[in-house]
PASEBA-1860 file (N, C-alpha, C; in nm, 3 decimals):
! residues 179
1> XXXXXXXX> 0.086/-0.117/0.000/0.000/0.000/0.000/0.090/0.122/0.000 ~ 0.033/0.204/-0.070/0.150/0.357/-0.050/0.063/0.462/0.019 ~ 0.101/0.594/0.048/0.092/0.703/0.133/0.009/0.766/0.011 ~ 0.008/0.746/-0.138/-0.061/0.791/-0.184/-0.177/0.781/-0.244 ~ -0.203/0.628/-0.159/-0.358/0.611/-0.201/-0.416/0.623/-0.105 ~ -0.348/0.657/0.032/-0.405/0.713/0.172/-0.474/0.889/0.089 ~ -0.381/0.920/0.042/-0.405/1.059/-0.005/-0.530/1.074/-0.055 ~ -0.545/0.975/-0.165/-0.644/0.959/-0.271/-0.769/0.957/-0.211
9> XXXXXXXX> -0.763/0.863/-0.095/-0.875/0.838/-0.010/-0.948/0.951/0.003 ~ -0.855/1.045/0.093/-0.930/1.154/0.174/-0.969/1.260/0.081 ~ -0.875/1.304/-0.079/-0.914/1.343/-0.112/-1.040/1.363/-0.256 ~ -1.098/1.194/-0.225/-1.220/1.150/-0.343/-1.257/1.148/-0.198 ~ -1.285/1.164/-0.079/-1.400/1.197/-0.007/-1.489/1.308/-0.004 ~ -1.342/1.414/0.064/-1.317/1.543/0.059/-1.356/1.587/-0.089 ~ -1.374/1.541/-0.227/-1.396/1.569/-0.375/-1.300/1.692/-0.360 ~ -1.157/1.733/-0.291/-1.095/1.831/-0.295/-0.930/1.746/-0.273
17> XXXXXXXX> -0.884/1.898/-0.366/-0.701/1.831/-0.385/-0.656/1.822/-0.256 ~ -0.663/1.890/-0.123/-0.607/1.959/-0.022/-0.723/1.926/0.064 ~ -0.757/1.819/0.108/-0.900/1.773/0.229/-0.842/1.851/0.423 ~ -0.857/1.892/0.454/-0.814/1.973/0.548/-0.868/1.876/0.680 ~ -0.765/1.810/0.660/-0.762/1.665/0.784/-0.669/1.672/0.864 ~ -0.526/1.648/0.803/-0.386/1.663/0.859/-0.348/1.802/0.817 ~ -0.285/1.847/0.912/-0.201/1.968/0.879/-0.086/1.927/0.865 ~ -0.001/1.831/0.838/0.123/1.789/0.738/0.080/1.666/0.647
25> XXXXXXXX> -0.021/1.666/0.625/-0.093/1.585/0.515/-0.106/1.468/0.541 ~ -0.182/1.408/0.433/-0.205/1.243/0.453/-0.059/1.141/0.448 ~ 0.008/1.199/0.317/0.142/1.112/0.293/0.211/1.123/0.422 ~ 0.218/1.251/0.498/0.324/1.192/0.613/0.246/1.140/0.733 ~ 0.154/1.117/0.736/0.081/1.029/0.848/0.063/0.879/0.797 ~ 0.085/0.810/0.694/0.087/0.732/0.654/0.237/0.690/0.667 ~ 0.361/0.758/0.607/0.490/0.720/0.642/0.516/0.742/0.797 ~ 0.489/0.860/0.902/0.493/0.840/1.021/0.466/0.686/1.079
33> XXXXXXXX> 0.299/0.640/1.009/0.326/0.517/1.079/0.413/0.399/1.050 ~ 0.493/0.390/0.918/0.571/0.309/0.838/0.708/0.343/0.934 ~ 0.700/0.443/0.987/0.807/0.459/1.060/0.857/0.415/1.204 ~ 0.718/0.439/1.237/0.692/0.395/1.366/0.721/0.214/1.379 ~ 0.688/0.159/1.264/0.665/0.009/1.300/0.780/-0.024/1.247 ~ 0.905/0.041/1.169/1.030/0.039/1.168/1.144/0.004/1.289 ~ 1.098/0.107/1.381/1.161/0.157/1.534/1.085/0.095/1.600 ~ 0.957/-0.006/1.588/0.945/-0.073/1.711/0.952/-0.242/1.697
41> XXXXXXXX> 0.978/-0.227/1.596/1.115/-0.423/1.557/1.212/-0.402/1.652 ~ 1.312/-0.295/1.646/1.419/-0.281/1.688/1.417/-0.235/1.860 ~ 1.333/-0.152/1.877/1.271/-0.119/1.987/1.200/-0.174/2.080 ~ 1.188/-0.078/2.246/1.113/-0.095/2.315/1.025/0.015/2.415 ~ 0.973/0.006/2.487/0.894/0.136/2.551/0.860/0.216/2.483 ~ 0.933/0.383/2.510/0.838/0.496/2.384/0.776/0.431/2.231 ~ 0.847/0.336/2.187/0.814/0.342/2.019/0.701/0.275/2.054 ~ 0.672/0.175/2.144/0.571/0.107/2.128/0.435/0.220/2.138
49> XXXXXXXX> 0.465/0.290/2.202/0.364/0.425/2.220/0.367/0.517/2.098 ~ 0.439/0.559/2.050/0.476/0.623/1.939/0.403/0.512/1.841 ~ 0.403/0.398/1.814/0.337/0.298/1.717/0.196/0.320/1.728 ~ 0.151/0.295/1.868/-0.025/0.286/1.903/-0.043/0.443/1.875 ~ 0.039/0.520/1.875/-0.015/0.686/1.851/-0.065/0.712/1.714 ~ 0.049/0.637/1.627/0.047/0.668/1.459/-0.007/0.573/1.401 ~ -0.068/0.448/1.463/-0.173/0.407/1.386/-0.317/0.448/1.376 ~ -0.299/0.471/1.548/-0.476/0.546/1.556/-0.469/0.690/1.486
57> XXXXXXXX> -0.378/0.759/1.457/-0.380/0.863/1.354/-0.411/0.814/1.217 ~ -0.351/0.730/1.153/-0.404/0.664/1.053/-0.513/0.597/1.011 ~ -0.564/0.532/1.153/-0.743/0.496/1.160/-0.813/0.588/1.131 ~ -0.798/0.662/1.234/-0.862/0.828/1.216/-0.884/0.885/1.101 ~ -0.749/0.888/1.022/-0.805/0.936/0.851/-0.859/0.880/0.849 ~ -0.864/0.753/0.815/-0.951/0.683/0.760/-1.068/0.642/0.765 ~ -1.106/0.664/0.931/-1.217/0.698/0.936/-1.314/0.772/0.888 ~ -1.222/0.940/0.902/-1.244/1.052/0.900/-1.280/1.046/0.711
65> XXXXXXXX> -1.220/0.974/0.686/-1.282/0.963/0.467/-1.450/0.882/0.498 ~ -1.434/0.818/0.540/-1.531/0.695/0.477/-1.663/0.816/0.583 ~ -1.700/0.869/0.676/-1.714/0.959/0.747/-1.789/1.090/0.670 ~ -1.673/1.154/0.595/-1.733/1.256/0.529/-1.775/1.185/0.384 ~ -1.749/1.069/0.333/-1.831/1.044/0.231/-1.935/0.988/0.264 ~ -1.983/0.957/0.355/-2.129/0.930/0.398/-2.227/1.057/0.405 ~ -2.148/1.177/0.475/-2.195/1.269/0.511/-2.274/1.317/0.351 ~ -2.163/1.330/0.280/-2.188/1.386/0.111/-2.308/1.312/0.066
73> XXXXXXXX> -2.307/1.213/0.095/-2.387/1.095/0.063/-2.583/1.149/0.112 ~ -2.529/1.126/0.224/-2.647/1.140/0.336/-2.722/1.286/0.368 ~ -2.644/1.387/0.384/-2.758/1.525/0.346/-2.775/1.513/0.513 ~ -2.750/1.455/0.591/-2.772/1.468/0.677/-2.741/1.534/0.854 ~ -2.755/1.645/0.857/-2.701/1.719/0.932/-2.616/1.693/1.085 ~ -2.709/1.567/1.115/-2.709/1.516/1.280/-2.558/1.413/1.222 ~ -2.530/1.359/1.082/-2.421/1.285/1.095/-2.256/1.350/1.087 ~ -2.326/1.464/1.042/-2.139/1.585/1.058/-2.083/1.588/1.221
81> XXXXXXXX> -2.189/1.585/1.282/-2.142/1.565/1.396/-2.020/1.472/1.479 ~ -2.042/1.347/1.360/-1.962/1.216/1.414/-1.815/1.288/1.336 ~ -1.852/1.327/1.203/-1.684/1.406/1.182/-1.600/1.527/1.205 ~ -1.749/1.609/1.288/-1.664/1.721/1.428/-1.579/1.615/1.506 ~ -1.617/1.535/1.552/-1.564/1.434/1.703/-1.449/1.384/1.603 ~ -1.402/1.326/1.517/-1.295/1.240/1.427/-1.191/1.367/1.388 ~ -1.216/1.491/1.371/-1.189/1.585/1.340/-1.060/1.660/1.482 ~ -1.164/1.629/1.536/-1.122/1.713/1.652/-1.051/1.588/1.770
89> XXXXXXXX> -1.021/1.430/1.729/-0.982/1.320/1.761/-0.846/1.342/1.706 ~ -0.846/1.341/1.580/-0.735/1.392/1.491/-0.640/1.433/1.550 ~ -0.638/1.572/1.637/-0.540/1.686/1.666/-0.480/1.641/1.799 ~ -0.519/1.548/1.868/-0.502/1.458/2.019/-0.333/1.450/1.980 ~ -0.294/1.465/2.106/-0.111/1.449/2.100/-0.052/1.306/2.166 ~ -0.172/1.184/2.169/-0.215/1.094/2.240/-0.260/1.040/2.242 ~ -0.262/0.889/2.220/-0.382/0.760/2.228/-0.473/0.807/2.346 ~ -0.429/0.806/2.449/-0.547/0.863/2.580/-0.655/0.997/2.529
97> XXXXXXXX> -0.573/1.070/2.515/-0.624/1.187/2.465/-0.750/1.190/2.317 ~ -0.695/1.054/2.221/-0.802/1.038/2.128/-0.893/0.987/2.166 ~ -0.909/0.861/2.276/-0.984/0.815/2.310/-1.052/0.854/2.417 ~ -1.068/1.003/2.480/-1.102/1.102/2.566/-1.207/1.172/2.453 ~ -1.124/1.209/2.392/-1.258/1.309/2.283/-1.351/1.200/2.226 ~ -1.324/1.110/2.149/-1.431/0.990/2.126/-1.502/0.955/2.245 ~ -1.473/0.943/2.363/-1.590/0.900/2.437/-1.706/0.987/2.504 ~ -1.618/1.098/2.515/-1.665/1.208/2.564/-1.812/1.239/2.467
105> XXXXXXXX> -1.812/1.239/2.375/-1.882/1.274/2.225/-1.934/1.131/2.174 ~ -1.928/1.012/2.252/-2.019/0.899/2.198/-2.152/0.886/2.122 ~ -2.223/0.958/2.176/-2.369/0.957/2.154/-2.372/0.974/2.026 ~ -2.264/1.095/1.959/-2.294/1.197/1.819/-2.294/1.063/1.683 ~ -2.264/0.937/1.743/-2.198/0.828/1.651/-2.313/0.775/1.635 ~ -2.445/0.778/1.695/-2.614/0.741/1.719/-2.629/0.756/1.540 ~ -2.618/0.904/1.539/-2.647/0.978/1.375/-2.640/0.949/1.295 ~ -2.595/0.836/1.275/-2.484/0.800/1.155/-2.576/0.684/1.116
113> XXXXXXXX> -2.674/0.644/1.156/-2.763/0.528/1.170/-2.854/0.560/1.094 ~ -2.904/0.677/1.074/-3.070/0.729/1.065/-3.003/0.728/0.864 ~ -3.142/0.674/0.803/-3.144/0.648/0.651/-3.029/0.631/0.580 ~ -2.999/0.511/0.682/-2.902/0.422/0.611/-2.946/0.327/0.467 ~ -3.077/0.285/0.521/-3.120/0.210/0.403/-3.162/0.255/0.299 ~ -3.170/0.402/0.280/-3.214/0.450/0.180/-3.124/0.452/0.055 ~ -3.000/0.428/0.057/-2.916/0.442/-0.019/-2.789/0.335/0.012 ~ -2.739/0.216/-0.061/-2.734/0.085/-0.034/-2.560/0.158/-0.028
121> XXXXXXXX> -2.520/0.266/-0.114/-2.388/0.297/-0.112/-2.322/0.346/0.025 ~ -2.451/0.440/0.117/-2.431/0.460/0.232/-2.412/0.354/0.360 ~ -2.513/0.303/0.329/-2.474/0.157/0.397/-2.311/0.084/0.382 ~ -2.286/0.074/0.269/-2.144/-0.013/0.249/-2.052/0.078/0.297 ~ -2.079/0.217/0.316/-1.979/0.316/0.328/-1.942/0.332/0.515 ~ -2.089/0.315/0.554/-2.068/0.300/0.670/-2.008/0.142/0.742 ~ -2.013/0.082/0.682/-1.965/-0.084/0.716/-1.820/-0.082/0.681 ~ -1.761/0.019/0.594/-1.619/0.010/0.587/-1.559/0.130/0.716
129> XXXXXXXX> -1.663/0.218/0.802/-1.636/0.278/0.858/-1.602/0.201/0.985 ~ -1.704/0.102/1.014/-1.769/0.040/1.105/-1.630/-0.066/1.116 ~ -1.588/-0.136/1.007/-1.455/-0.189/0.998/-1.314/-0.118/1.041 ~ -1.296/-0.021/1.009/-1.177/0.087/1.015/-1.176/0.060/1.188 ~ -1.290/0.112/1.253/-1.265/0.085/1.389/-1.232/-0.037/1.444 ~ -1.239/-0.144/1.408/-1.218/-0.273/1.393/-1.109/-0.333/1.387 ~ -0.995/-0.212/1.299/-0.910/-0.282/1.224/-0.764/-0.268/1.342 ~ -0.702/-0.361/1.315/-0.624/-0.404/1.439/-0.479/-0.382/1.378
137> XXXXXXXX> -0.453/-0.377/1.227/-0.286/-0.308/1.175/-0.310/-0.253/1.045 ~ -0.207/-0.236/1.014/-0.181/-0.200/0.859/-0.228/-0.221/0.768 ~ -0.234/-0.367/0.756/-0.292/-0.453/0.647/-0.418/-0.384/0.642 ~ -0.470/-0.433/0.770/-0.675/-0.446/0.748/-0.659/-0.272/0.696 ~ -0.649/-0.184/0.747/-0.646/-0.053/0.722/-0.599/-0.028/0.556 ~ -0.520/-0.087/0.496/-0.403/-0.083/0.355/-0.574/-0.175/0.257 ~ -0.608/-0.284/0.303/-0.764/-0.315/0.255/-0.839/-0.232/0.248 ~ -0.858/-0.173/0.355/-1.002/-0.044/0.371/-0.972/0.054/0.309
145> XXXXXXXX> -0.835/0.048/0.285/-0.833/0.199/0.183/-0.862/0.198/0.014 ~ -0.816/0.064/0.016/-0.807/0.045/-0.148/-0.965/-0.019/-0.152 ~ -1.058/-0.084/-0.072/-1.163/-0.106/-0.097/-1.275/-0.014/-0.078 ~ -1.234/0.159/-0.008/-1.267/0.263/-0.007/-1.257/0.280/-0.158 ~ -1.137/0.347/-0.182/-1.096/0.387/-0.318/-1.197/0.314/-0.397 ~ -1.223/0.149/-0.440/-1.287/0.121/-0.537/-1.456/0.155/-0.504 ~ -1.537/0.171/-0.383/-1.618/0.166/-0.367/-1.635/0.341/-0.421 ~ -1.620/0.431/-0.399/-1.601/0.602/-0.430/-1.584/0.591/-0.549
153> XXXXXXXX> -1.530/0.525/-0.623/-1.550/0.540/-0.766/-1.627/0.500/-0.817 ~ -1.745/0.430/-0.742/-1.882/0.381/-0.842/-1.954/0.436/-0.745 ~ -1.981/0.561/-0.652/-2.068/0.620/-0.571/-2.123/0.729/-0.676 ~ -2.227/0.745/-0.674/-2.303/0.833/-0.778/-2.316/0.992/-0.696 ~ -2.239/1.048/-0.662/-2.196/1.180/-0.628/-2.305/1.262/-0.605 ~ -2.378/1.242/-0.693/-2.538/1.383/-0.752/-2.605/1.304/-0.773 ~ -2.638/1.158/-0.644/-2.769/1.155/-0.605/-2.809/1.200/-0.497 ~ -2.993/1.255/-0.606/-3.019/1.353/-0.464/-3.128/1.259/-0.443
161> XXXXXXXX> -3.229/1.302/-0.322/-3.344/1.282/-0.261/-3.474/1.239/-0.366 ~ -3.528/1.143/-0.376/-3.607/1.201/-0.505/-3.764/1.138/-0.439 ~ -3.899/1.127/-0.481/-4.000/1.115/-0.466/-4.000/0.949/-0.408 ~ -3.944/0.839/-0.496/-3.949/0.703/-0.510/-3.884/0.689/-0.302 ~ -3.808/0.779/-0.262/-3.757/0.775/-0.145/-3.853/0.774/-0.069 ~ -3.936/0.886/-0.010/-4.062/0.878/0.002/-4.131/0.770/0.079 ~ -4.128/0.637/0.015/-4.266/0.548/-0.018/-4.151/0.436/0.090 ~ -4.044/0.442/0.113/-3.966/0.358/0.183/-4.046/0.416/0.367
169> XXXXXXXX> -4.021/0.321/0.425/-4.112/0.372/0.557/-4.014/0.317/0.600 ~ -3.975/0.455/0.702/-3.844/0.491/0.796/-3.850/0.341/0.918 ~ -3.744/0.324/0.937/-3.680/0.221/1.057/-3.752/0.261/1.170 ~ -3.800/0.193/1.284/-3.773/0.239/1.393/-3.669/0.269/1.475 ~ -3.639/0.373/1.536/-3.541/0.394/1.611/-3.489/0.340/1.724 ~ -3.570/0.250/1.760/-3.528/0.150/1.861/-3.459/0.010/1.774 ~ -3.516/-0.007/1.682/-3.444/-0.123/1.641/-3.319/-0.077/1.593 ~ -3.323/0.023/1.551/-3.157/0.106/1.532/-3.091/0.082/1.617
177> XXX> -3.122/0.135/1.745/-3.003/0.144/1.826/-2.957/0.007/1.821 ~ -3.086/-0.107/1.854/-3.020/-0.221/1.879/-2.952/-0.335/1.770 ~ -2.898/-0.208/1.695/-2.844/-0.308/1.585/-2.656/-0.292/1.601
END
């Protein structure tokens, strides 16, 4: 996998050259963590921390793509919320610290549920999201990106809302949660 299909990711989410995620970009959060798992073969103590730091930075993009292409997707106001919290997870100087703002802000991840079924692309988009958190190294993450990538290229961008939507009768919200 390279640093520049991490890039690609965020920025066919973002539909922008420059997705305003990392402030030293996607490529060096992607080699940060190539680096990290360099120095902790050889290593012990800090790197191992330095490793768990720069992968969950790398989840995080990746989250943070599959995230705002739902959002694009979805029209839906209550789900930007989950990529304020990923956003603002991002900038943490700290595994503790990321996982402080994520919990703190749990609930906002509820959102992300509501008319899912209306659109089968949103669904898959959220199941690769739903995976990303899941994902336990490189690999699974180096998968989710390139199976991001192929899924965004057959997402129909400028579909909107249309009448036929309508006639679908909304989930209950209890069976939501308990899914």
């Amino acid at each position: 996998m390279s640093a520049r299909s991490f890039e690609l990711l965020l920025e066919t989410a973002y539909d922008s050259p420059n997705p305003p995620v990392f402030e030293e970009g996607a490529a060096a959060v992607y080699t940060a963590l190539e680096r990290a798992l360099r120095e902790a073969r050889i290593a012990t103590g800090k790197s191992q921390e330095e490793l768990s730091f720069r992968f969950e930075r790398l989840r995080l993009g990746v989250a943070i793509a599959f995230v705002k292409a739902f959002v694009r997707l979805a029209h839906n106001e209550k789900s930007k919320e989950v990529l304020e919290v990923l956003q603002d997870a991002i900038k943490a100087r700290n595994t503790r610290e990321i996982d402080k703002i994520v919990q703190k802000r749990i609930a906002s991840f509820d959102h992300l549920y509501h008319e899912i079924f209306v659109n089968p692309q949103r669904e898959e988009i959220l199941h690769l999201f739903e995976s990303t958190l899941d994902a336990g190294t490189k690999e699974e993450l180096d998968e989710l990106i390139m199976d991001g990538l192929e899924l965004m290229s057959e997402v129909d961008w400028d579909y909107t809302h249309s009448e036929d939507d309508d006639d679908i009768e909304p989930l209950d919200e209890d069976f939501l949660k308990n899914l």
